[in-house]
Structures are given as C-alpha cells and as structure tokens.
N, C-alpha and C positions, 0 to 999 in steps of 0.2 A: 559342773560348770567350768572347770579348767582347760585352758588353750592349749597348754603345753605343760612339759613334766616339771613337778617341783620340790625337787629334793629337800626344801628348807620344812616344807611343812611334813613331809615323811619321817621328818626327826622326834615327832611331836607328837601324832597324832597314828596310832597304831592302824585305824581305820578312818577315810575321810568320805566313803560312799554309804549312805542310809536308802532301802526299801520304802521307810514310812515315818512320818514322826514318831509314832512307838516306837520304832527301832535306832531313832535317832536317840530322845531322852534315854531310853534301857542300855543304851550300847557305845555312848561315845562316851572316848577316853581322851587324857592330854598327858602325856609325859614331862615331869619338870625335875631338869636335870638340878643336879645342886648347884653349879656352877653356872647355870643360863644366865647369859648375859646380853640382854637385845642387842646392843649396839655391836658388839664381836660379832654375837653367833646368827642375828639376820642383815643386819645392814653390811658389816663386812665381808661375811659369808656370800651374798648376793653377788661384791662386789669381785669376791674371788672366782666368780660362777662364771660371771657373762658381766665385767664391769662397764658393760654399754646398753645394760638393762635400765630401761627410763624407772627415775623413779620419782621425781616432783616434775608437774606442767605447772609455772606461775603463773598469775596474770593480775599486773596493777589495773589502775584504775582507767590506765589511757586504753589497755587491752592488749597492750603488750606481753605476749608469751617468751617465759624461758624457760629452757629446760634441763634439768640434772639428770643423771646417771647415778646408780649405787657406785661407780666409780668414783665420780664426785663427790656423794654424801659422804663414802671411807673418808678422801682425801681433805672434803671443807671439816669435818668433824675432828679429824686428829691435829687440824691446824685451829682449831677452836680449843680443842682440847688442852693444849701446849699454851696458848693463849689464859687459861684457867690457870692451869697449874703457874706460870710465873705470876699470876697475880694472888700466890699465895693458896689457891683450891684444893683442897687434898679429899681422900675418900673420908666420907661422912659430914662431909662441909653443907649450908644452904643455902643455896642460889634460888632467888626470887627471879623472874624473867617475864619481863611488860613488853615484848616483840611485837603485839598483830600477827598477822602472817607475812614478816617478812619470811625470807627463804633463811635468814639464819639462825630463828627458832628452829629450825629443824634439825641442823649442827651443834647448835648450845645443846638441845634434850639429848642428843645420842653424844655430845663431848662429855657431859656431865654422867650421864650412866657408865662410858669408857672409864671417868676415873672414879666409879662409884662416890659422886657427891650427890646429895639429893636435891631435887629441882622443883622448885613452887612457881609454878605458870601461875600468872597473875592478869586479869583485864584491865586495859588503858582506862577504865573507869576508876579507877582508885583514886582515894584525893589522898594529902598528906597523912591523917587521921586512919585511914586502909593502912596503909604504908607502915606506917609507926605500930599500929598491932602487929600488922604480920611481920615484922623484922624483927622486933622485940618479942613473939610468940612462939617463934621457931628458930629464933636465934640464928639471922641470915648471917649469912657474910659478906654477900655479893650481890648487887642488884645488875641487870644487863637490860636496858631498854630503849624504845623508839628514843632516835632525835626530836621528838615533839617535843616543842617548845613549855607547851602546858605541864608534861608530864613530868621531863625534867624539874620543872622550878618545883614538882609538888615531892620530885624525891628528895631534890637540895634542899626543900624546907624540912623536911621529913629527919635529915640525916642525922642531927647534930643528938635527936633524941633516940634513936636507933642504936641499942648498946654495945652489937656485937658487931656491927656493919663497918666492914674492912676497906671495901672498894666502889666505885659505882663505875659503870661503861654505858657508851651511847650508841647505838648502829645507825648507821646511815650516810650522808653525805654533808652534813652539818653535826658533826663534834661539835660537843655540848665545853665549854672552857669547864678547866679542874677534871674532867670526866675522864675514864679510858676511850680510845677512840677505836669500841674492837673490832671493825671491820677491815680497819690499818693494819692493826697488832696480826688478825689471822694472815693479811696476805705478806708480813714478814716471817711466821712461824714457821717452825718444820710441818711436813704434810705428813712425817710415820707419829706414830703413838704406839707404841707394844704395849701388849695386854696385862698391864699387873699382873704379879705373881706373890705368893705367900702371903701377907698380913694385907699388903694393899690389893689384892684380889677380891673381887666380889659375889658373894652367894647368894641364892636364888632368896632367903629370906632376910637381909639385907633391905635395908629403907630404899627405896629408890624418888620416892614421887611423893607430896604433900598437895592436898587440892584443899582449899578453903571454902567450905561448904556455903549457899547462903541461905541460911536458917530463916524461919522467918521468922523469929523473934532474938534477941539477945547479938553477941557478936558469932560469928563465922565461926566455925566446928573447925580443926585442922583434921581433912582424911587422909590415916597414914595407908600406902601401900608399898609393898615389896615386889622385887622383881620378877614376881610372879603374874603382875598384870599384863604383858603385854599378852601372854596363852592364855588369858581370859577370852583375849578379844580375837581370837580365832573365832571362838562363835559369833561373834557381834558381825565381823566382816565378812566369813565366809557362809556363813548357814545367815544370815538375817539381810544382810544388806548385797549380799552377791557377788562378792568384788571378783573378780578375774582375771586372772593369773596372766602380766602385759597386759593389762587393759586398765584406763582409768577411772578411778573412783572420786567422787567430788561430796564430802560433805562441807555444809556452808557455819561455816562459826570462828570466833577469835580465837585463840591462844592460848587465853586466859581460863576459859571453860572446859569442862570435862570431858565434853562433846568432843573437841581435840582430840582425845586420848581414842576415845571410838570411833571417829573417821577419816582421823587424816597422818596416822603413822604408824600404830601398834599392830593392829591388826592386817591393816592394807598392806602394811610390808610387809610380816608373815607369808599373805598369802602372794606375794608375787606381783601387786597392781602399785603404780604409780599413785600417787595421789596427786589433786587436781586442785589448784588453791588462790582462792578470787581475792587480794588483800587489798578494800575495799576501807578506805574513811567511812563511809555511812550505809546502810540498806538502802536502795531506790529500785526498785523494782524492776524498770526497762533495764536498770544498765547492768541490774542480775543478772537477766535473760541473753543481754549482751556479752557477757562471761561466759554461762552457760556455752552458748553457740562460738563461743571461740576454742573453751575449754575442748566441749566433745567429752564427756565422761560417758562411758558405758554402764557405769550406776552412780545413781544423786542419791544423797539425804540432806534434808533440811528442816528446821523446826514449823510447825504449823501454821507460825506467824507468816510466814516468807511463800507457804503454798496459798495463802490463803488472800494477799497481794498479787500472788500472778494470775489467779484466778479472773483479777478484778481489770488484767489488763487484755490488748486484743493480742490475741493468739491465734487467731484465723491464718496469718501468713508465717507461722512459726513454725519449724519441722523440727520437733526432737525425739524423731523417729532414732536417732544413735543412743538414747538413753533405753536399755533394757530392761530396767529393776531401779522402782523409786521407794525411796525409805521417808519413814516421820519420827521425829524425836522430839525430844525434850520437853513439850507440854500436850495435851491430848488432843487428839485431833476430831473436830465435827464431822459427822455424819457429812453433810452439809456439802463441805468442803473436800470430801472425800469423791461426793458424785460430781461435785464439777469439775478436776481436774481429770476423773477419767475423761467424761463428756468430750473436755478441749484438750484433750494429750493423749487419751487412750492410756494413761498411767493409772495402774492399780495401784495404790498407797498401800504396802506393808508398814504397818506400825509397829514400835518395838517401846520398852521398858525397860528403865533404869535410873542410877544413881550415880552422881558422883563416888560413892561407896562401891562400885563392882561393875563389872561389863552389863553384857544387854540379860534381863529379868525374865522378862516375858515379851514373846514376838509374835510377831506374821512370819512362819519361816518357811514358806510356800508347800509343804507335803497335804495343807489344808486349807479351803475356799477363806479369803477376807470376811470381813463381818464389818460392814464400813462400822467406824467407833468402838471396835473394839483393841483392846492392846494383844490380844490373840493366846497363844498359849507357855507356859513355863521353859525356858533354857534348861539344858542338861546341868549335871554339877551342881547346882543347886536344886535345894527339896523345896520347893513353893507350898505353902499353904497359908490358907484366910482363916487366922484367928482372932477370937472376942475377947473385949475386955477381961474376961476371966480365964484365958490360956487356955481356951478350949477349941477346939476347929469348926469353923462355919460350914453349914449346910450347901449347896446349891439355893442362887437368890439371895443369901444373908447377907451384908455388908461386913467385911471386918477386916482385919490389919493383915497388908502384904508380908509375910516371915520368911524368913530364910531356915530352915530346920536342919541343915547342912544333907549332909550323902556319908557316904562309907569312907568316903575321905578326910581327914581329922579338919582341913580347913579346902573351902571350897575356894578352888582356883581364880584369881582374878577377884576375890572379895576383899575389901577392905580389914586390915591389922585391930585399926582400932582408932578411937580418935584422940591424938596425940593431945599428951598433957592435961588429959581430962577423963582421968579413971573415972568420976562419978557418972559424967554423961554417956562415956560407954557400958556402963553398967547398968543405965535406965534403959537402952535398948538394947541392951545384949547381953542373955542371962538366962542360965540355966539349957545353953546348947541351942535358942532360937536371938535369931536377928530380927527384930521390928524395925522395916525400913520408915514409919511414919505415914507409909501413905494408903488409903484405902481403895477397895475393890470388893468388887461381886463376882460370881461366876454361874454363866451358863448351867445347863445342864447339857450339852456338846463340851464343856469343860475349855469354854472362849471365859477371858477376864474382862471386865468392865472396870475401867475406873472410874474412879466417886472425886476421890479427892483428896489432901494431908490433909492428915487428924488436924492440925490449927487451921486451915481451911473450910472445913465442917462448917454450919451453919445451923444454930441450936434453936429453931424454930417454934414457940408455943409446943415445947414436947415431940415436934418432929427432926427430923436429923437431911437436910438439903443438902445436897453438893453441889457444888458449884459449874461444874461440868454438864451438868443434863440441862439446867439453866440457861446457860451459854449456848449449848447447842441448840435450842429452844430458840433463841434469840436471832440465831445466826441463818437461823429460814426465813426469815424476815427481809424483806429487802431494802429497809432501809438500813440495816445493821451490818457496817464493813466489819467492825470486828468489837469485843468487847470484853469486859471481865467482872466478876460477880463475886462481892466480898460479903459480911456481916456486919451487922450496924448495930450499935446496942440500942434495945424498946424498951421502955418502964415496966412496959403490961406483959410483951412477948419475951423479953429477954434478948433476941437479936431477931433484925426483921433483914430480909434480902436486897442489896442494892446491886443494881446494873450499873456500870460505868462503861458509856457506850460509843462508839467513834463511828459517825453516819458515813454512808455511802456519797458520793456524789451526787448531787439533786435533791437532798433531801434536806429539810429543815429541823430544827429543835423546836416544840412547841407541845402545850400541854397535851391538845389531840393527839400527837404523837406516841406520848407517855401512856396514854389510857390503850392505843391503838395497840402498843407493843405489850401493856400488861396482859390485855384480851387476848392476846397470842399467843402468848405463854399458855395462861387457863386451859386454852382449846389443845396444846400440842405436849404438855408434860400435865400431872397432878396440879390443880387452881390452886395449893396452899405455895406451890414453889414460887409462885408471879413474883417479880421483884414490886415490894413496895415503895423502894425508894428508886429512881430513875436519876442520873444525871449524864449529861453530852458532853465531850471534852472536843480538843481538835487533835490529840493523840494521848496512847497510855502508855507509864513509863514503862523501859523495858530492858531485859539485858542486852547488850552490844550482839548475841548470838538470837535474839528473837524472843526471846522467854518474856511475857509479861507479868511485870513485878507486883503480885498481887498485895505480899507486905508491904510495899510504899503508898497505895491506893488507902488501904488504913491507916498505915500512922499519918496521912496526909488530913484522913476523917478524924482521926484523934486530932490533931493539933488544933484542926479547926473548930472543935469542941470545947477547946481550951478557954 
C-alpha cells in the first residue's frame, strides 16, 4: 500500500509485505528499541526527513482547513514542551488534557512524551466530580484545556479539592482569568528542546500514557501504558485501517478517547499519513459529510453510530470516490448497516476490535472476504483465544471470554501494563499468563469472531444467556428503527427480561401497534425467546462524545427509576 519509501517504519518492522494472513499472524515482527521515543524518533525524525511532509489537515466547524508539516509538529511541540517545563513539568509528572481536537492536542501529547511526563487525555464531558477523581487518582499536576466557558468553571470548581494539582492553562482565544494562557506562552517559548539525556531520558518501558477506562459499573479503571504503544499501532493503521504513506487518514473522535490513540497520531505517523481532523462542538451528520468532502482522506474510520446516520442522509449527489479503505470501531457494527453503506458509497466496512487496554484485537485486514457483522480475524502479537468460565478453550460456536494468552514475547507489544493503583482489579483479569478483556465472542468455523457482548452486558434470560447485539441487529432491519440499544431489566419470574431503547426513523410514530410490530420481528429474524419484552422510544440515546452509546447510563437511569 505504500506511495513512497519509508524509512521510519524500516526501523521497526524487520518485514512489512505478507503473501496471506497466515503469513502475516506467523511472521510479523516489531522491533522495540529501549530507548524509543515517539516524539524523537517519528515525529522528529519525519521532520529531519522531508520537514514539509504534511502531517495534520484541520478543519473547524466553519470548514476551514489548515495545515501542518512534521516540520511544524518538531517546532509547535518543543515550543509546548518549553512551555511545560517552566510551568514546573518534569519527567514522570501528570498532565490531564481536555483539548477536543484542537491542533494543540497534538503538541501537548508529543511535548509531554519529549520530556517523558505522562499524559491523561480526558473528554469535554467531564463534570467537577470526573475531575476531582482523576486528579486526585493519578496524582495530576497539570490540567491543559479548551477556553470553554463550561469546562473551565468545572476545573476551577474542581481545583481547590485536587491534591496534587500545581497548574491549570486554557487554549484558545479567550484566556480563562487566574489560568495559564498556553497558546501565548508557546508563541513566546523557544522552538529547540534537546532530547534528555541520562536520568531525565526516557525508556521504552517508562509510563507514557494513562486512559480511564469507562467501566460499566463502579468508577473509571486508570489504563497504564508505556512507550511501547505507539508500535502497537502499526498494526492498527497500517495492516487494518490502510493508512498511506503522504496520504490522509481521518478517524472521527474526541481526544478524550482511546480511539485518538488508534487513528489520529501513533500509528498514522509511524506509517507516514497526515492525519485528517474534523474539531467539531457536536455530531450532525450533513456537516460530517461536509468535513469529509473538504478533508479528502484516503482512509475513514468512524464508530457505527456516525455510519449509521449517514446512511439515513441523501448520498445520491455525493462522491467519496477519494476514500479507498473504510474502517468501524468502537461498538459493533450491524449487518444492516453494513449493506447500506456499500449499496450508497460502494464502501466495504472492515471492522476491527479493541480496547482501551491495547491496539487493534481482532480485524478485517483484507488478505480475507468481510463477513458483514463480523469483527474478522485475531492481530499478530497477540495469542486470541475464547475461553469458559472454567479456563478452558471454547470450541467453534461456543460463546466464551475474548483472552489474550500472550506470544513468545514476555509482554505483548502495545498491551496494556496494568491498571494503575489497583493490583486487585488487575488481578481479577489478569492471572496466571491470560488477559480477560471482559468481553465476549463466538467463532466461525472459517475462524471469523462474532461478537456477543461484555460479560456485564449479558442478559440472563429464564436460563438462557442473550446478547445484546444480535438483538439490535434484529432490530435495526426494521425500518422504523434509526438506531437503538438493548439492556437488561430485572423480572421476578425470569430474573432479567430484554428491553429495546429505540430512537424512530422519520415518519414513524410510538405506539403500542408498533411495539407488538417490532417484537414479531424480532421472533421471525433471531431466536423468539431473544424479542425484547420491554420496548421503550426516546427522541435520542446517551452516548459518548466519540459515538459509543452508553449502555450503563440507560440502566442506572432504569434503576433510578425503580427507586
């Protein structure tokens, strides 16, 4: 797939051409140097190469494109960098960072691995109560976020209880009063930064990155990773989603999300591609399409939610004939939903798998036909298998827990450390040399993975075991169902019976007919015991800022109301 030569990723990867996916699982390797250091050795590296090699296409909301060079990322990143350090940053410091996609998320993450301090990307959704865990749980020291007005007053409220918290800065064009104003401070700072050396040097297993997980139950997991993640995500960008060396890649998501980490910097710079970046107040569908068409990427990804709205819009006079290679992430994608975007775009959806915990799991990595709804086949590096309850390996057809078994290598590249501060919950899933990522799956007998569902998503049915996803997709052939989500309800008799939470198409109404219409549906296109029993309409479901819809808040919202 590559346009031209790329010496960044030759450092890395002893072989980057495969015959077959057998030969791809059996045979790819990653080199991790002890010293690798993303921001040095690819973003600088880059910029020593060819520093007029593009490497960010922005585009606000008006649709305004600008554009940077790894020439630039060096020069904004060491002037960010410089900026950290007088406010106190040293190696091993926490910087929490509530950006969006401006363009100077992209300098904070590579200033902050320059001086080896570790960085907690955070979503604009955070209220005080987020804030005050995660500063107090990782011991921040620095918060760096949007001028929005909301977010600010929720840090300032936030501050006073935040123990370790040294500093707060604001980006933008409206400096927040008492705040650092860091987009002043970088354009007074120096634009060199030399690369530590001796104690303040930083080694490949070195903290780099803290993601806060969202569980669905209890508070936020902290996942630690070392600097070993960004040659996770060679596979993620170059074998799963296509990126191309000068050419851009667009995935669609906040900052705050892990999703970041897989589409819009670790990997895509590795291999050589700009990334392509829509920073966007809200999801609205036309004016996505309107990004799109300005952007021009040569490979999309986006979560299921976002294809599953453009579907609903007209695309007859739309030509995104410049997109090559379309990716799906972060929730599972319908059958459904899968043939209509070919139908209107001629886009085959590669779906892929993962975790906040580690790069891409299981993919579509094209040496093998799609399986609309299926998540496809195991990444290299890691050893995939489906085991039971009892630590034993599931058959073909059997449902059981997605594991990570590792490989001949002591820790599988790009996997998560551990979850900080909390030996006992990393010990409930990680023990005795297997990873239980929580969430389940079946497999073919072509040896395609099917996802079911997370073990707390399950659905304990009169002695039957439902997931939530065949359900949905069940649902989603329906035409009056834009889109929907399918939780557990507790039943006296059954013990938990199936609810649809369903968001209608246009033209369509709420009414009992409807309910009986859609349960008969279900009966005739999945197993009759899966029909949801309970049905309810809303006019939207909550969801994360990146598309993900929040199945935990649909429950406690049914608990509360229980109350």
């Amino acid at each position: 797939m590559e346009t031209m030569h790329n010496p960044i990723l030759e450092q890395y990867l002893p072989r980057q051409d495969f015959d077959s996916y057998e030969d791809f699982l059996a045979n790819y390797k990653v080199n991790e140097p002890e010293s690798f250091n993303f921001a040095y050795d690819v973003v600088d590296r880059w910029a020593e190469i060819d520093e007029n090699k593009e490497a960010l296409v922005w585009c606000n909301d008006d649709f305004q494109i600008s554009r940077y060079t790894f020439g630039d990322a060096k020069r904004l990143s060491n002037q960010a960098a410089n900026v950290f350090k007088a406010a106190g940053i040293k190696k091993g410091d926490v910087v929490l960072l509530i950006l969006k996609q401006r363009p100077e998320v992209w300098w904070c993450i590579t200033a902050l691995c320059k001086i080896g301090a570790v960085c907690i990307p955070g979503t604009f959704q955070l209220t005080k109560k987020d804030i005050v865990y995660r500063c107090n749980a990782a011991e921040v020291s620095m918060i760096v976020a949007v001028d929005d007005e909301e977010i600010v007053q929720h840090i300032k409220d936030s501050a006073p209880e935040c123990k370790t918290l040294k500093a707060i800065a604001t980006v933008g064009d409206n400096p927040a009063e008492g705040c650092l104003d860091f987009r002043a401070e970088m354009k007074k700072a120096r634009d060199e930064f030399p690369r530590p050396i001796g104690a303040e040097a930083t080694n490949i297993h070195d903290t780099m990155l803290i993601y806060f997980s969202s569980g669905t139950t209890g508070m936020p997991k902290m996942v630690l990773h070392n600097h070993s993640l960004p040659l996770g995500h060679i596979v993620t960008a170059k074998y799963w989603q296509h990126v191309q060396n000068g050419k851009i890649h667009m995935t669609q998501t906040d900052s705050g999300w892990a999703k970041f980490a897989w589409g819009k910097i670790y990997g895509q710079w590795l291999c050589g591609a700009a990334v392509g970046a829509y920073d966007t107040e809200k999801f609205i569908p036309d004016r996505m399409l309107k990004a799109i068409l300005a952007i021009r990427p040569t490979t999309f990804c986006a979560p299921a939610t976002i294809y599953r709205y453009l579907i609903k819009e007209d695309l007859s006079g739309v030509d995104l004939s410049f997109i090559q290679h379309a990716c799906v992430a972060g929730e599972p994608l319908n059958p459904e939903v899968y043939h209509q975007i070919l139908q209107k775009t001629g886009l085959a959806l590669h779906e892929g798998f993962g975790q906040s915990e580690g790069s891409v799991l299981l993919a579509n990595f094209g040496w093998f036909p799609v399986k609309p709804g299926s998540m496809g086949k195991p990444a290299p590096l890691y050893n995939i298998k489906l085991m039971d309850e009892d630590g034993q390996e599931c058959a073909d057809g059997i449902v059981g827990n997605i594991c990570i078994t590792g490989t001949d290598q002591q820790h599988p590249t790009g996997l998560f450390l551990e979850y900080y501060h909390d030996p006992e919950v990393t010990k409930s899933c990680w023990h005795d040399g297997i990873y239980n990522t929580g969430d389940m799956a079946w497999r073919d007998a072509d040896g395609y993975y099917w996802f079911v569902g997370r073990n707390d998503d399950i659905i304990k049915c009169s002695g039957y075991r439902i997931g939530p996803f065949e359900v949905e997709s069940a649902l989603l052939e329906h035409p009056s169902v834009l889109e929907c989500a399918v939780t557990a309800v507790p039943d006296p008799m059954r013990g938990q019976v199936v609810k649809a939470t369903i968001v209608l198409a246009k033209g369509f109404c709420a009414s009992s007919e409807l309910v009986k219409e859609l349960q008969n549906h279900v009966k005739r296109v999945t197993a009759p015991y899966k029909y949801p029993r309970v049905v309810e309409f809303v006019e939207e479901l909550p969801k994360t800022i990146s598309g993900k819809i929040r199945r935990n808040q649909i429950r406690l919202n049914d608990h509360q109301a229980r109350q």
